[in-house]
C-alpha positions as CSV (number, residue, x, y, z in Angstrom):
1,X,13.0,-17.8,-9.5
2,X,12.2,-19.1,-6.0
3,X,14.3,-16.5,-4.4
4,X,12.0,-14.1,-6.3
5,X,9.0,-15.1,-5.2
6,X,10.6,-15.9,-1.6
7,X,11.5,-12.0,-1.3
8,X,8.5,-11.1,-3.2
9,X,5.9,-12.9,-0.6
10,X,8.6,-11.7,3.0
11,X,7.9,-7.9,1.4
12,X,4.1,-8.9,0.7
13,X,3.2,-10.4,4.1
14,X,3.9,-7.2,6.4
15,X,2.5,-4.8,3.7
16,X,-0.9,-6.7,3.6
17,X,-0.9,-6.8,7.7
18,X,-0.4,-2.9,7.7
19,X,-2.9,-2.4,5.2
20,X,-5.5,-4.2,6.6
21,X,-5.2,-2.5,10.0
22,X,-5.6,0.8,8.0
23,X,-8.5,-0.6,6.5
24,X,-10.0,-1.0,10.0
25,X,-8.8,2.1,11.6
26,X,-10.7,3.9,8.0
27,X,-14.0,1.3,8.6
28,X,-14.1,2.2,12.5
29,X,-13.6,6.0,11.5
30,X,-16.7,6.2,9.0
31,X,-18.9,4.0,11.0
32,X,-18.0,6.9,13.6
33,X,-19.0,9.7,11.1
34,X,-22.3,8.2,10.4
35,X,-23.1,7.9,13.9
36,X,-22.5,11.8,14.2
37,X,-24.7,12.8,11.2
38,X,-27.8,10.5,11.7
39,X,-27.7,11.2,15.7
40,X,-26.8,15.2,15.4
41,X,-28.7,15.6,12.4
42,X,-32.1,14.2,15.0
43,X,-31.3,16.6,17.4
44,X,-30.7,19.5,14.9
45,X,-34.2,19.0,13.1
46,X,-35.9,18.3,16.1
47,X,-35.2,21.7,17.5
48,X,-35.4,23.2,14.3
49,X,-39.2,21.7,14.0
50,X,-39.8,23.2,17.2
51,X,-38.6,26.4,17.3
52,X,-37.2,28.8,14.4
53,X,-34.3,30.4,16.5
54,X,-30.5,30.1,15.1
55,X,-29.1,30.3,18.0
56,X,-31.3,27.5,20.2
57,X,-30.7,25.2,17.3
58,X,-26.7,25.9,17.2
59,X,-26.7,26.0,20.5
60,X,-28.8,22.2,20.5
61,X,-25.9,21.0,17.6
62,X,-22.8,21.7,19.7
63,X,-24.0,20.1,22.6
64,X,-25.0,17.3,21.0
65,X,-21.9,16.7,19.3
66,X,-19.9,17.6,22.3
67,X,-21.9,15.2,24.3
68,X,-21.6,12.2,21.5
69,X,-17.9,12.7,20.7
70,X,-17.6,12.7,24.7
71,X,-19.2,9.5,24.7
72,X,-18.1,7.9,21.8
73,X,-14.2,8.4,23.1
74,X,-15.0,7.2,26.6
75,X,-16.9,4.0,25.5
76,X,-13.8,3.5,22.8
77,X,-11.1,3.9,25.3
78,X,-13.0,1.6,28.3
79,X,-13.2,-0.9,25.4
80,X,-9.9,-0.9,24.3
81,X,-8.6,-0.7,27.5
82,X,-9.8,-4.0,28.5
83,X,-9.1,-5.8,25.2
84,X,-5.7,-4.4,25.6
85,X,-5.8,-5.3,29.5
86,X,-6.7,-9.0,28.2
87,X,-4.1,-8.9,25.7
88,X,-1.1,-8.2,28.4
89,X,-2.2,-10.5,30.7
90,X,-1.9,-13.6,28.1
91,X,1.2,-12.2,26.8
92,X,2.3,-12.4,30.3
93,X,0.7,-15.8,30.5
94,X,2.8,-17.4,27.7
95,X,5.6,-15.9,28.5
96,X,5.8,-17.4,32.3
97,X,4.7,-20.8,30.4
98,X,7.6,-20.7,27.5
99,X,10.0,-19.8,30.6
100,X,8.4,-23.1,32.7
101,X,7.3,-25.6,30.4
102,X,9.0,-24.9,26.8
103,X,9.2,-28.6,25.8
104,X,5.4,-28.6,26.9
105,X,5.2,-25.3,24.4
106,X,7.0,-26.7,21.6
107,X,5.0,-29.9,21.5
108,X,1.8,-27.5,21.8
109,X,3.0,-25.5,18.6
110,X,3.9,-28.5,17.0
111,X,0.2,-30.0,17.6
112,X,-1.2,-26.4,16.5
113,X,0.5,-26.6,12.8
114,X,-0.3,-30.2,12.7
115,X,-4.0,-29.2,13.3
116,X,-3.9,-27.0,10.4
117,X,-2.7,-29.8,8.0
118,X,1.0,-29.8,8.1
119,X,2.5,-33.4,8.3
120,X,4.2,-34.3,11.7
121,X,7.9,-33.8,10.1
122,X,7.0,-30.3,8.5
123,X,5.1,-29.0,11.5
124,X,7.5,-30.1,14.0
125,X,10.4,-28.3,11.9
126,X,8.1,-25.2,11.5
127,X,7.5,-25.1,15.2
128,X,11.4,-25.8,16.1
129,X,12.4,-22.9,13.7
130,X,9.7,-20.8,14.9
131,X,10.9,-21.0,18.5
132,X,14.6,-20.4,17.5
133,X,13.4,-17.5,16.0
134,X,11.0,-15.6,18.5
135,X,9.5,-18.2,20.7
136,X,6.8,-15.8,22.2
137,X,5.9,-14.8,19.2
138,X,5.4,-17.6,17.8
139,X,2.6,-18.9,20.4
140,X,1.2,-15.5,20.5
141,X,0.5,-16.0,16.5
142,X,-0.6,-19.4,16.4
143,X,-2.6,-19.7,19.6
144,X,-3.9,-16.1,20.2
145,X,-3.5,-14.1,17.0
146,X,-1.5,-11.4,19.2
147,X,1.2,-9.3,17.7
148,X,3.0,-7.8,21.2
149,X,4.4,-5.1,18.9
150,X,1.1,-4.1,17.7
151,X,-1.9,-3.8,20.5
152,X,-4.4,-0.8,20.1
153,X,-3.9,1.9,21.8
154,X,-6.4,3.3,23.6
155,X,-6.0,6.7,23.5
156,X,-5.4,7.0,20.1
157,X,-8.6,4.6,19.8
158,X,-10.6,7.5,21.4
159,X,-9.0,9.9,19.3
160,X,-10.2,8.5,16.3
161,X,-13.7,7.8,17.5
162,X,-14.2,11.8,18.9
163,X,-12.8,13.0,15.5
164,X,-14.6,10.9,13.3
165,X,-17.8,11.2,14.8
166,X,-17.6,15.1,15.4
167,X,-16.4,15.5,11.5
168,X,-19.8,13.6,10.6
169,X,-21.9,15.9,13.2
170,X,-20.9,19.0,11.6
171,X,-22.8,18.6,8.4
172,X,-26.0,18.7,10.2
173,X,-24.7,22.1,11.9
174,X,-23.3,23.8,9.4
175,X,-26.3,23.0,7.2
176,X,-28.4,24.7,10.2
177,X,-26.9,28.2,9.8
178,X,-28.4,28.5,6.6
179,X,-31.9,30.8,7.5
180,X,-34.3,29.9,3.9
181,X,-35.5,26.0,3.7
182,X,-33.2,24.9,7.2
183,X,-34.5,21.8,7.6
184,X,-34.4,20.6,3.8
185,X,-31.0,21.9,3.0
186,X,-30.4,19.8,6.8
187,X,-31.7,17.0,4.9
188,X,-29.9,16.9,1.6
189,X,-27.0,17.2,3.4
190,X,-27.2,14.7,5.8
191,X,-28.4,12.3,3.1
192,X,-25.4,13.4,1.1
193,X,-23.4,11.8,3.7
194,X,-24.4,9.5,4.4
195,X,-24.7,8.3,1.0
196,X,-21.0,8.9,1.3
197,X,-20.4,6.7,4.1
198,X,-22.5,4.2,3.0
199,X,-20.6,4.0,-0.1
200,X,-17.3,4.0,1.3
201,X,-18.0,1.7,3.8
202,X,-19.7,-1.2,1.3
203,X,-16.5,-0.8,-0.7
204,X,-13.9,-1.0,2.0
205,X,-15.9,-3.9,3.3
206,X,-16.2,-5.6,-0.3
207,X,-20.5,-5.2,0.2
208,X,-23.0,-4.2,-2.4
209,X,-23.0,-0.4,-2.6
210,X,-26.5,-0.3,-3.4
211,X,-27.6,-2.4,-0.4
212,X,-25.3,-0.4,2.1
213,X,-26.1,3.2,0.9
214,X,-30.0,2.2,0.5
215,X,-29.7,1.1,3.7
216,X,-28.0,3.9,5.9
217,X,-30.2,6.5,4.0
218,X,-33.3,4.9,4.5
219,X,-32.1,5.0,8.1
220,X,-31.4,8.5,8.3
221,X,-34.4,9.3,6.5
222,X,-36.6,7.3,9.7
223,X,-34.6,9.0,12.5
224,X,-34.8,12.2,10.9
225,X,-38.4,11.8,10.5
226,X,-39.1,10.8,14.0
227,X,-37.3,13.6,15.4
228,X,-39.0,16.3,13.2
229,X,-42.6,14.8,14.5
230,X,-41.7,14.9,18.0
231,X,-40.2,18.3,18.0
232,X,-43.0,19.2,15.6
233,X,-45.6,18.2,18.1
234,X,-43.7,19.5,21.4
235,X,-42.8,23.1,20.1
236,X,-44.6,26.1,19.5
237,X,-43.6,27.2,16.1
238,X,-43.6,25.7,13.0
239,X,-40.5,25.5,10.4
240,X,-38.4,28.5,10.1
């Protein structure tokens, strides 16, 4: 029976790591789609409100969400970039200190495990067998909460962030090409998703789905609104 449970929590552990950094990559990559409705979507009605013509308010869609996904993928990669700068440097850090100092490490493992509640015997045989095992490793874990085999890349950060927000700036201009009632079919689909968004983000975040929707909507609504007026009051037609 304790061999079953044994195997059963060494396969559980790494499935619930992998999952959970799915789970972020999904979170990071709807937050991203939501950014390219609400901020295409402005740009979209606001030339719509001031002018009637397909092609200046296609023409105002792509470059917005060429410009955003530009942005969004250089702002991701500089960020991750220097966490993952950061994260090489400590490695290298601890690694230098394990080769120096390892009874100093040992002892500072040790004083880690006792911290969180083990008693002096356990947590010293925890650390011992922890160092036999994969010394850097071990101190990555327990000081840092590093795995060296798993940093962020930052390309494939920036990836994600152009994809995801250009897959949420399309709604707003595909909903543009349609010529009777643009800027309400604009609307009910950009409130469509980001109803979906908000959804899926409350639930992958374990929020209340009401809240979160209401709230991303309401927002929507507000920038959409804004940029209708402006381009409403700066253009020289009405709706098309």
């Amino acid at each position: 029976m304790a061999e079953q449970i044994g195997e059963g929590t060494h396969e559980f552990e790494p499935h619930h790591d992998a999952v959970g950094d799915r789970l972020n990559w999904l979170r990071a990559g709807v937050l991203g789609a939501n950014d390219g409705l609400i901020s295409t979507a402005g740009i979209v009605i606001g030339v719509a409100a001031a002018t009637g013509e397909s092609s200046a308010i296609l023409t105002a869609g792509i470059a917005g969400l060429t410009a955003g996904a530009v942005s969004m993928a250089l702002g991701e990669y500089v960020s991750v970039s220097t966490q993952r700068d950061t994260e090489v440097a400590l490695i290298a850090k601890e690694r230098a200190e394990l080769r120096e100092m390892p009874d100093d490490e040992l002892a500072e493992l040790e004083g880690i495990y006792r911290a969180k509640g083990l008693s002096p015997d356990t947590a010293r045989r925890v650390a011992e067998e922890l160092t036999a095992h994969d010394p850097l490793q071990a101190h990555l874990d327990a000081e840092l909460g590093i795995d060296e085999d798993n940093l962020t890349s930052p390309i494939a950060a920036a990836v994600s962030s152009a994809v995801s927000f250009s897959a949420g700036a399309a709604i707003p201009i595909l909903a543009a090409l349609v010529h009777t009632q643009r800027i309400l079919v604009i609307v009910v689909a950009v409130l469509a998703g980001l109803a979906l968004t908000g959804y899926v983000s409350a639930r992958l975040g374990d929020a209340d789905v009401r809240r979160a929707t209401a709230r991303v909507v309401v927002g929507g609504l507000i920038a959409m609104a804004v940029t209708y007026a402006v381009g409403k009051l700066l253009g020289t037609t009405g709706i098309a």
